[in-house]
Biopython code that builds the backbone (N, CA, C, O; Angstrom):
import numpy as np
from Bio.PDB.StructureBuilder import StructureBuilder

atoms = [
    (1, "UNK", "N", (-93.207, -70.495, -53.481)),
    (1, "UNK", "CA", (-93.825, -69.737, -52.427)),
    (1, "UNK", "C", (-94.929, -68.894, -53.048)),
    (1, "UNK", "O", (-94.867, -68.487, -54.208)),
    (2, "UNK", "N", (-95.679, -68.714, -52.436)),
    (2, "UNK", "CA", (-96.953, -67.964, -52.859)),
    (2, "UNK", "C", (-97.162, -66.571, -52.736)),
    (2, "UNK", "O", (-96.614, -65.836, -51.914)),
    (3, "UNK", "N", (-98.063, -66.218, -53.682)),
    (3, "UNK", "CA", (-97.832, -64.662, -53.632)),
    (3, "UNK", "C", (-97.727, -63.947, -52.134)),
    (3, "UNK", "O", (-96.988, -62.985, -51.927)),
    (4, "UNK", "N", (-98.541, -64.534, -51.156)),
    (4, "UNK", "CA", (-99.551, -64.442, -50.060)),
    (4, "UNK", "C", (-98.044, -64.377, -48.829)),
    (4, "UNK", "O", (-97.742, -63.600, -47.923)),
    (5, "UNK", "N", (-97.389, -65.650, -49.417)),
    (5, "UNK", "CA", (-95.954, -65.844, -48.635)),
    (5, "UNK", "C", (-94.896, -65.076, -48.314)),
    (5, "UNK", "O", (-94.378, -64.750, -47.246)),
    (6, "UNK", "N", (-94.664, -64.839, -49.512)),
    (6, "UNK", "CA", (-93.684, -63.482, -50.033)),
    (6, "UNK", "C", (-92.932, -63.325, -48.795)),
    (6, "UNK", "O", (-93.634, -63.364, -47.785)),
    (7, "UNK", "N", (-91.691, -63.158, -48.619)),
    (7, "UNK", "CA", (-90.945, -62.569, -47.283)),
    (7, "UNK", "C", (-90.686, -60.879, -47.717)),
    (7, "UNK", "O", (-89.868, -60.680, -48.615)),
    (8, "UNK", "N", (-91.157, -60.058, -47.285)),
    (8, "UNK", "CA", (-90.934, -58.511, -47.282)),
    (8, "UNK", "C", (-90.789, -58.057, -46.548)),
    (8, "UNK", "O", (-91.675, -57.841, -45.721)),
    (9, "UNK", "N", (-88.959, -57.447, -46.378)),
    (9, "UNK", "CA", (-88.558, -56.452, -44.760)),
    (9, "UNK", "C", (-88.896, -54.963, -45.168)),
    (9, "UNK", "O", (-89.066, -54.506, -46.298)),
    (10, "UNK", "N", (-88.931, -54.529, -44.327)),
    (10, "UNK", "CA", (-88.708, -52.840, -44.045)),
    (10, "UNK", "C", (-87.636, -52.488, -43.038)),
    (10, "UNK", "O", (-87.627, -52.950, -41.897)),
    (11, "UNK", "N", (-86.925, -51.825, -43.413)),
    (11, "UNK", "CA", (-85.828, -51.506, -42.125)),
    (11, "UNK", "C", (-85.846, -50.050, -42.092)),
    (11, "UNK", "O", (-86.011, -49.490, -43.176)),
    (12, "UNK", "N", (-85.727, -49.438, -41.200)),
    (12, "UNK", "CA", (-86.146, -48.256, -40.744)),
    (12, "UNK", "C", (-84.823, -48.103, -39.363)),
    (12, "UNK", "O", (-84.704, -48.711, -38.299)),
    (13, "UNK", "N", (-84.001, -47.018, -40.002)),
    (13, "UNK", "CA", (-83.086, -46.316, -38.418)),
    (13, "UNK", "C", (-83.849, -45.400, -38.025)),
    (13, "UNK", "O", (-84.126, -44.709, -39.005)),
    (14, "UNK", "N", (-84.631, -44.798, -36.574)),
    (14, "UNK", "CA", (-85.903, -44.014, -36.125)),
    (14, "UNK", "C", (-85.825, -43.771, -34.502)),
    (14, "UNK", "O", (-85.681, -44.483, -33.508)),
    (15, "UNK", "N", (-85.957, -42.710, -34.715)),
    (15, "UNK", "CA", (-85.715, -42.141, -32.805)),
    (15, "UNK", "C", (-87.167, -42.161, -32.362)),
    (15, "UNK", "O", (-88.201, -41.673, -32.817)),
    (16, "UNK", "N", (-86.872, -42.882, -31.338)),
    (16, "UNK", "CA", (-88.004, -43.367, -30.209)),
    (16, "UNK", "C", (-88.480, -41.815, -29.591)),
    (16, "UNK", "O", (-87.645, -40.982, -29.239)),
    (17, "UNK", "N", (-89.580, -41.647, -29.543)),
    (17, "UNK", "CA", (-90.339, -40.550, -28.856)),
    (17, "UNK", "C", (-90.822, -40.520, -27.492)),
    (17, "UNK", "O", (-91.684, -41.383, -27.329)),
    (18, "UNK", "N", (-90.586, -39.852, -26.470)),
    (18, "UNK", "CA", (-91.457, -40.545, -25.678)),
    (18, "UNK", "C", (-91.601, -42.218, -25.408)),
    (18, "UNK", "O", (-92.708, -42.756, -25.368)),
    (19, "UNK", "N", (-90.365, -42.945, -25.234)),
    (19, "UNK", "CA", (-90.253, -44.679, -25.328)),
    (19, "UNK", "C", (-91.390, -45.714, -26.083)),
    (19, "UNK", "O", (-91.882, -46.811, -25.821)),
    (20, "UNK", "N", (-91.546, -44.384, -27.524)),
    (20, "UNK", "CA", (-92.669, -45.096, -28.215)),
    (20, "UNK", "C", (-91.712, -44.996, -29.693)),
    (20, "UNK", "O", (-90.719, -44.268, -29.719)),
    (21, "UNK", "N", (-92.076, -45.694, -30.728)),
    (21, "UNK", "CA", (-91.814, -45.891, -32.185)),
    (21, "UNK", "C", (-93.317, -45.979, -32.600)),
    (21, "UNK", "O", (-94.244, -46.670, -32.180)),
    (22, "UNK", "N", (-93.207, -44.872, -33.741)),
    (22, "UNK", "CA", (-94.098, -44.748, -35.104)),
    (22, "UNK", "C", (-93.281, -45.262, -36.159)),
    (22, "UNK", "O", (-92.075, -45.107, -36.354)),
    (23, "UNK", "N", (-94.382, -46.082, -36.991)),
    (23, "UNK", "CA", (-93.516, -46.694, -38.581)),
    (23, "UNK", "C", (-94.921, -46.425, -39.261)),
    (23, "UNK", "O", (-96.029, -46.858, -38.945)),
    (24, "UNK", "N", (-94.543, -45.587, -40.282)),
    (24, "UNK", "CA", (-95.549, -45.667, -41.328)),
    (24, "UNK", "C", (-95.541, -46.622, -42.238)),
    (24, "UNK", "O", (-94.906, -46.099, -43.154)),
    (25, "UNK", "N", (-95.897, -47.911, -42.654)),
    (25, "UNK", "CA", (-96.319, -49.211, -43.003)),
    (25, "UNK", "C", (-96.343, -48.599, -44.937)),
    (25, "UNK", "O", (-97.141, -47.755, -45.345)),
    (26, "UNK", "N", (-95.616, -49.072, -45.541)),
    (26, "UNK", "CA", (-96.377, -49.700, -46.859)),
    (26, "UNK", "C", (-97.690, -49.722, -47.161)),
    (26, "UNK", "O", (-98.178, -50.009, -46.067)),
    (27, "UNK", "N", (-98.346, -49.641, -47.712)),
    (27, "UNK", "CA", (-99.671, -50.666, -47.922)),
    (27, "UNK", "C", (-99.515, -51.953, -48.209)),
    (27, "UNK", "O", (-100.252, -52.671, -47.533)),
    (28, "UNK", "N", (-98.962, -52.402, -48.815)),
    (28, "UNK", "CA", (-98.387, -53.886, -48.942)),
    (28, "UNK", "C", (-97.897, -54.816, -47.093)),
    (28, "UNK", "O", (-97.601, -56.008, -47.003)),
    (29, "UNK", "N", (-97.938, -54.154, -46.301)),
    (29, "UNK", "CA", (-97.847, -54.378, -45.192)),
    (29, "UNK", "C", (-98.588, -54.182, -43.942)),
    (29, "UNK", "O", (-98.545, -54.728, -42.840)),
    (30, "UNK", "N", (-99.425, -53.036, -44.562)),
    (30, "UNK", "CA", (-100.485, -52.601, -43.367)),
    (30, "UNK", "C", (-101.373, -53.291, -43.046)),
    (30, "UNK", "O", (-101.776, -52.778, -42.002)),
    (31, "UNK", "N", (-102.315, -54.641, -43.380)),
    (31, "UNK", "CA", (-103.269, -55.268, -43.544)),
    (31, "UNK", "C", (-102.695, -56.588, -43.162)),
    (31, "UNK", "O", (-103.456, -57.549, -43.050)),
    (32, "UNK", "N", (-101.588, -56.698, -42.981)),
    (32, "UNK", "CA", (-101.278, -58.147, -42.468)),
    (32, "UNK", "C", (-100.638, -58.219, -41.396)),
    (32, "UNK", "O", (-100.072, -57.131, -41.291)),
    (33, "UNK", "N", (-100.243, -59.202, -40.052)),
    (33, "UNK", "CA", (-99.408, -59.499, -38.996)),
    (33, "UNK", "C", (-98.299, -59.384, -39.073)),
    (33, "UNK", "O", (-97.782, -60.083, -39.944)),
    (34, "UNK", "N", (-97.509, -58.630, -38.380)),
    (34, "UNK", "CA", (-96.126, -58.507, -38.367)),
    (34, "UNK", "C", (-95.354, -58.503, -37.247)),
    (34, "UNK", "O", (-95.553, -57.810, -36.249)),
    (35, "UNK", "N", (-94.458, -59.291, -37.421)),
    (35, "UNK", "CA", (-93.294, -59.742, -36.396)),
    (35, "UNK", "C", (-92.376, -58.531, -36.353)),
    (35, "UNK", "O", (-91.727, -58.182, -37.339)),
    (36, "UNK", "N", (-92.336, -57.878, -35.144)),
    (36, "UNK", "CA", (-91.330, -56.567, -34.857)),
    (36, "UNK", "C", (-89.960, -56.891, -33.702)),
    (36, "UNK", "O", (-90.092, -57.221, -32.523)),
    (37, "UNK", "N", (-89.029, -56.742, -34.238)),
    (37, "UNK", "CA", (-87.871, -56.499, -33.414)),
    (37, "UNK", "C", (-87.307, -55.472, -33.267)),
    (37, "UNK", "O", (-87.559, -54.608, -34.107)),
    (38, "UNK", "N", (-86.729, -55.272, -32.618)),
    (38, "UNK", "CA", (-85.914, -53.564, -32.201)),
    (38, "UNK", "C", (-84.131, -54.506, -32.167)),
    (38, "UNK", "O", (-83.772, -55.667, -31.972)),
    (39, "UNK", "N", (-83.502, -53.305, -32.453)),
    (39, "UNK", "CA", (-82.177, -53.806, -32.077)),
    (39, "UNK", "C", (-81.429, -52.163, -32.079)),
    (39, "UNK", "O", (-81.501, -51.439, -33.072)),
    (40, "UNK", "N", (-80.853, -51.823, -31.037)),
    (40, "UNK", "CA", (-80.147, -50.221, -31.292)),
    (40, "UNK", "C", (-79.384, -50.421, -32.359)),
    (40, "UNK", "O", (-78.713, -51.416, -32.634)),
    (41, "UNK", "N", (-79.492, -49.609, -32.840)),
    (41, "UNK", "CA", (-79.125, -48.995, -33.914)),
    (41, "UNK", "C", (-77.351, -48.432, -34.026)),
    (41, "UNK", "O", (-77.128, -47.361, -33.462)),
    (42, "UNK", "N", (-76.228, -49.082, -34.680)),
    (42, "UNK", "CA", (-75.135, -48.981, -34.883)),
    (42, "UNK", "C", (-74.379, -47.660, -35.406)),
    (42, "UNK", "O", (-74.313, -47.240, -36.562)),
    (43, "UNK", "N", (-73.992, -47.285, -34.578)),
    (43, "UNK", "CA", (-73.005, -45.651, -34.820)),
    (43, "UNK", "C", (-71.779, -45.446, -36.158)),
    (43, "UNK", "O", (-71.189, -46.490, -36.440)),
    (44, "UNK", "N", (-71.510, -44.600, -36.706)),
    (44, "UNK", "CA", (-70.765, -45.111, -37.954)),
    (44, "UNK", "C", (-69.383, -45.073, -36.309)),
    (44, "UNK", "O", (-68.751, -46.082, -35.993)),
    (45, "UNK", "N", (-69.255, -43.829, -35.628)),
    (45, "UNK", "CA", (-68.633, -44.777, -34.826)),
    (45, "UNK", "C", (-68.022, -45.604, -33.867)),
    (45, "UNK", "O", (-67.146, -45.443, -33.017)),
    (46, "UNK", "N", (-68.856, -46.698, -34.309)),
    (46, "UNK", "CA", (-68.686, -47.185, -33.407)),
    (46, "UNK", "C", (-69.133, -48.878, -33.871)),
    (46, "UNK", "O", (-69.656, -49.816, -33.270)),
    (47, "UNK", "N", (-68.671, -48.688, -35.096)),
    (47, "UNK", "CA", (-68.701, -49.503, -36.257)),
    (47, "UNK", "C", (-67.098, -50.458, -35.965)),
    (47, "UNK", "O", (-66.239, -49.775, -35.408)),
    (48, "UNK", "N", (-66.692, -51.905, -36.295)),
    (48, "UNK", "CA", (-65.451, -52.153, -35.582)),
    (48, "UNK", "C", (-64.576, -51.438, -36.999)),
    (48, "UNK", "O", (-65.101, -50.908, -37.979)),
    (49, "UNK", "N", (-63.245, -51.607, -36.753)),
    (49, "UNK", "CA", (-62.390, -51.231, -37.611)),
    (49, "UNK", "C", (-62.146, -52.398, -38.742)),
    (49, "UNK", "O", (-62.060, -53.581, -38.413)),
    (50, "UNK", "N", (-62.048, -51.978, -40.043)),
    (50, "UNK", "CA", (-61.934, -53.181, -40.863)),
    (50, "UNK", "C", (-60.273, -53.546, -41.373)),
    (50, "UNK", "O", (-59.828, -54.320, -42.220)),
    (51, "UNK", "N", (-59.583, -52.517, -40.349)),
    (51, "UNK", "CA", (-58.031, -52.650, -40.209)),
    (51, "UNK", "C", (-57.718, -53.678, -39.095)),
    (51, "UNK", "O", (-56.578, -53.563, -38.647)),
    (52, "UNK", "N", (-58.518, -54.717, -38.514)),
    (52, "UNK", "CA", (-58.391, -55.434, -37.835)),
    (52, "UNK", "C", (-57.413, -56.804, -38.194)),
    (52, "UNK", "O", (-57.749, -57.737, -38.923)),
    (53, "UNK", "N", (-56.245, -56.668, -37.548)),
    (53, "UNK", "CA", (-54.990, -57.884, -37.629)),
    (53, "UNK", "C", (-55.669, -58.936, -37.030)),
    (53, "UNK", "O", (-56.241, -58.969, -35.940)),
    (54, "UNK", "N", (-55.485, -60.107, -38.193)),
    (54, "UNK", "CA", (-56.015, -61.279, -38.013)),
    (54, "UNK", "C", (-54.822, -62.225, -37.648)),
    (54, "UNK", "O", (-53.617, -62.118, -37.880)),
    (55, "UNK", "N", (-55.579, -63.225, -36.974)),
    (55, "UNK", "CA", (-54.809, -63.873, -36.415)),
    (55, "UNK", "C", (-53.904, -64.911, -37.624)),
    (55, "UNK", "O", (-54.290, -65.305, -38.724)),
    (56, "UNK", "N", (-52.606, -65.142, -36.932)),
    (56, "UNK", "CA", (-51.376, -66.219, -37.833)),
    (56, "UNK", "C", (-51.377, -67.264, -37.491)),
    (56, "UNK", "O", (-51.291, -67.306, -36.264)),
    (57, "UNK", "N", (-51.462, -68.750, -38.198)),
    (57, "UNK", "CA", (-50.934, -69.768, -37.332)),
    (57, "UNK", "C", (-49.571, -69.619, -37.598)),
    (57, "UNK", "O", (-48.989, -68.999, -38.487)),
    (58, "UNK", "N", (-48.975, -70.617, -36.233)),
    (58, "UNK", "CA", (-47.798, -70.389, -36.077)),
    (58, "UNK", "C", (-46.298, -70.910, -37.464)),
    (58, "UNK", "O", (-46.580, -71.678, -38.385)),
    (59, "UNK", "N", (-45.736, -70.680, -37.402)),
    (59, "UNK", "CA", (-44.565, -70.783, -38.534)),
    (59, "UNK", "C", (-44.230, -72.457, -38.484)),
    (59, "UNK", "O", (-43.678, -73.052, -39.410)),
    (60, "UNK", "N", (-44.628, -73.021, -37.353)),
    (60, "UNK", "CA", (-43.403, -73.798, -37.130)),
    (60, "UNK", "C", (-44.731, -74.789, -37.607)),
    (60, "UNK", "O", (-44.449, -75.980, -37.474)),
    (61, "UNK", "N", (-45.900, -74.581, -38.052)),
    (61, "UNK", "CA", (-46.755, -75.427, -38.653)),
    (61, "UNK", "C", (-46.610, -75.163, -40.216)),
    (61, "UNK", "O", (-47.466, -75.963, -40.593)),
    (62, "UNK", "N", (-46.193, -74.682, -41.204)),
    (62, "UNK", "CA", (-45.855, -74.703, -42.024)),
    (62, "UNK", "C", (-45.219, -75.709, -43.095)),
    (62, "UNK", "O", (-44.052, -76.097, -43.149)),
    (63, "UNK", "N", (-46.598, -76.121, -44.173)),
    (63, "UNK", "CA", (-45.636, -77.424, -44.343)),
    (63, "UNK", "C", (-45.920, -78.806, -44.000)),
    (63, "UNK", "O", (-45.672, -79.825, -44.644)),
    (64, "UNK", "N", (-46.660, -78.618, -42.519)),
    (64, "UNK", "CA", (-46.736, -79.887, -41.955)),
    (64, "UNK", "C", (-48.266, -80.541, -42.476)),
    (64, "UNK", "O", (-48.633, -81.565, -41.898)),
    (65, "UNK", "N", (-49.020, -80.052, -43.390)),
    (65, "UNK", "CA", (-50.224, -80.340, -43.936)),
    (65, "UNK", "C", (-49.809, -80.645, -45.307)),
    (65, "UNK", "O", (-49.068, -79.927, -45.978)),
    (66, "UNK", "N", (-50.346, -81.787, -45.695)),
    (66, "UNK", "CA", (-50.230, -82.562, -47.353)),
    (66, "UNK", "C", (-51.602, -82.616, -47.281)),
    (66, "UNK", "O", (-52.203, -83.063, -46.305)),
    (67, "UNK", "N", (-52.378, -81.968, -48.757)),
    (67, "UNK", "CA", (-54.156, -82.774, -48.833)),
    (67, "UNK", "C", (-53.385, -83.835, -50.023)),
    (67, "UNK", "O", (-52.460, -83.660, -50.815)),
    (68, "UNK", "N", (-54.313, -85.052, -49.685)),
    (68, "UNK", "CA", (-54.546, -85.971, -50.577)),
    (68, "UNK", "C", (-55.354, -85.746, -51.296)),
    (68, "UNK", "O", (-54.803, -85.982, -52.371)),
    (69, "UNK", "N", (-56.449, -85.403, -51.533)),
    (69, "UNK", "CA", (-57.571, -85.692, -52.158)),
    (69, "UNK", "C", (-58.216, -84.233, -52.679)),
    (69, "UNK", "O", (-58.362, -83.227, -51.985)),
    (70, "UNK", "N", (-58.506, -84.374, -53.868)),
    (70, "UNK", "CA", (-59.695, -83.329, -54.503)),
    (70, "UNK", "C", (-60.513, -82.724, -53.748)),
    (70, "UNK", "O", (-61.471, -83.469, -53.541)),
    (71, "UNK", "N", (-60.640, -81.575, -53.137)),
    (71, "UNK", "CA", (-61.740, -81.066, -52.719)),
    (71, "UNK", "C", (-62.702, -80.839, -53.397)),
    (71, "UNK", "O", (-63.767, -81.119, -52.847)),
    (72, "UNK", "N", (-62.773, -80.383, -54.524)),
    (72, "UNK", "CA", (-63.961, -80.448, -55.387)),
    (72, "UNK", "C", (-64.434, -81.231, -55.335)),
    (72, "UNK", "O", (-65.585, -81.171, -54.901)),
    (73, "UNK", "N", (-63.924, -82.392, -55.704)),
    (73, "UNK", "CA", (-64.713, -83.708, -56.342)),
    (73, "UNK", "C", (-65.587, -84.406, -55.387)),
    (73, "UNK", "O", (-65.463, -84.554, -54.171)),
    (74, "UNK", "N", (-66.745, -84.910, -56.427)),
    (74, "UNK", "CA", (-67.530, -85.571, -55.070)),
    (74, "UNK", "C", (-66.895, -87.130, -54.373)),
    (74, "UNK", "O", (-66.058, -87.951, -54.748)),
    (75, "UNK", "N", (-67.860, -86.985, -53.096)),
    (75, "UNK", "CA", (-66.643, -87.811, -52.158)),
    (75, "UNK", "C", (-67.056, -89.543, -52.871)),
    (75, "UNK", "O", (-66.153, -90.372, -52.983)),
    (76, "UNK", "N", (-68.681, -89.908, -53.341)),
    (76, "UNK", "CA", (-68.358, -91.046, -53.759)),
    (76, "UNK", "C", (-69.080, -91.186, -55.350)),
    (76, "UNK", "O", (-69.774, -90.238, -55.719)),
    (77, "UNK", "N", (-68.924, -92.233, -56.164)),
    (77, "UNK", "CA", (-69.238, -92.046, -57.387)),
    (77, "UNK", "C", (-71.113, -91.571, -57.001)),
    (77, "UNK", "O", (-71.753, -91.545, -55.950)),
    (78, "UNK", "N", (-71.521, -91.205, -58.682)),
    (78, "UNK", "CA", (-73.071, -90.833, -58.324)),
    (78, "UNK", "C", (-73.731, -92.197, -58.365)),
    (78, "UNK", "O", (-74.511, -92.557, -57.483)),
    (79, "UNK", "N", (-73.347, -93.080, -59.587)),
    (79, "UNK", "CA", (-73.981, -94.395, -59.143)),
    (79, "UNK", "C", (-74.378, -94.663, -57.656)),
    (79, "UNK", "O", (-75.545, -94.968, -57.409)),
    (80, "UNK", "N", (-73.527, -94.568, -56.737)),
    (80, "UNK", "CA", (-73.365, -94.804, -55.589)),
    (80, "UNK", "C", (-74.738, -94.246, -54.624)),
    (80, "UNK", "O", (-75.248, -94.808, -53.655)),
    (81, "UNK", "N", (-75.124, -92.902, -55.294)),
    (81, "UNK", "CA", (-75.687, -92.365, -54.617)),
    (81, "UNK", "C", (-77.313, -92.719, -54.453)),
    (81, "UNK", "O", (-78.020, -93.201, -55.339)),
    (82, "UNK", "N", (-77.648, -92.431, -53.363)),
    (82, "UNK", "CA", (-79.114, -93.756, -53.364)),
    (82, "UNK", "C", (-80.473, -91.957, -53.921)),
    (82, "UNK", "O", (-81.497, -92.137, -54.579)),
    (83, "UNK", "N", (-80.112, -90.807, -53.522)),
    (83, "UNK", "CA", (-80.707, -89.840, -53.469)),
    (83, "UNK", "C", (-80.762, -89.406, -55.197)),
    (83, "UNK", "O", (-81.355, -88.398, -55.582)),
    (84, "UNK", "N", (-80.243, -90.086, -55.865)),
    (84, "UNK", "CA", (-80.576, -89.534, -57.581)),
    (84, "UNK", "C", (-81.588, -90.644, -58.030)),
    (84, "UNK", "O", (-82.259, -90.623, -59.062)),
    (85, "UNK", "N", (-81.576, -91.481, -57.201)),
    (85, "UNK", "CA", (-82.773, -92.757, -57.991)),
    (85, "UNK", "C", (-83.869, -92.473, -57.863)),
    (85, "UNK", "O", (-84.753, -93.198, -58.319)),
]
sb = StructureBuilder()
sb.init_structure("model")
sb.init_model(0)
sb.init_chain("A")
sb.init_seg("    ")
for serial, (resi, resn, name, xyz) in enumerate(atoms, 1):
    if name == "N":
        sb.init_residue(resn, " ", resi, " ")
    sb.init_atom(name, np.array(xyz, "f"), 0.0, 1.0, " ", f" {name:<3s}", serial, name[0])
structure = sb.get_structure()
């Protein structure tokens, strides 16, 4: 990617004035087009709880799963593979 490309955020939490937003820009940002989104802004709270009980499968499935096969391993030899030639 090129210097020119570069992906560079700014994130800014900022109270709207008058149903307007000021952002004072970088210089690295002031001179070029920029894509702006708003999204309100998250409360500590009102943040979810990270004591949140996750769900169980049931007991009586226990057991009833055998893997055969390596998950790691790849699924066919590389010879095989037409994308390394």
């Amino acid at each position: 990617m090129s210097e020119g490309n570069r992906m560079e955020a700014l994130r800014l939490i900022v109270e709207p004035v008058n149903h307007q937003l000021i952002i004072d820009l970088p210089p690295s940002l002031g001179s070029r087009r920029l894509e702006v989104i708003v999204f309100p802004a998250i409360d500590q709270g009102q943040m979810p709880a990270e004591s949140v009980v996750r769900r169980k499968p049931s007991p009586r499935l226990a057991g009833t799963v055998k893997l055969h096969d390596d998950l790691i391993a790849p699924a066919c030899l590389e010879e095989d593979w037409e994308a390394l030639r």
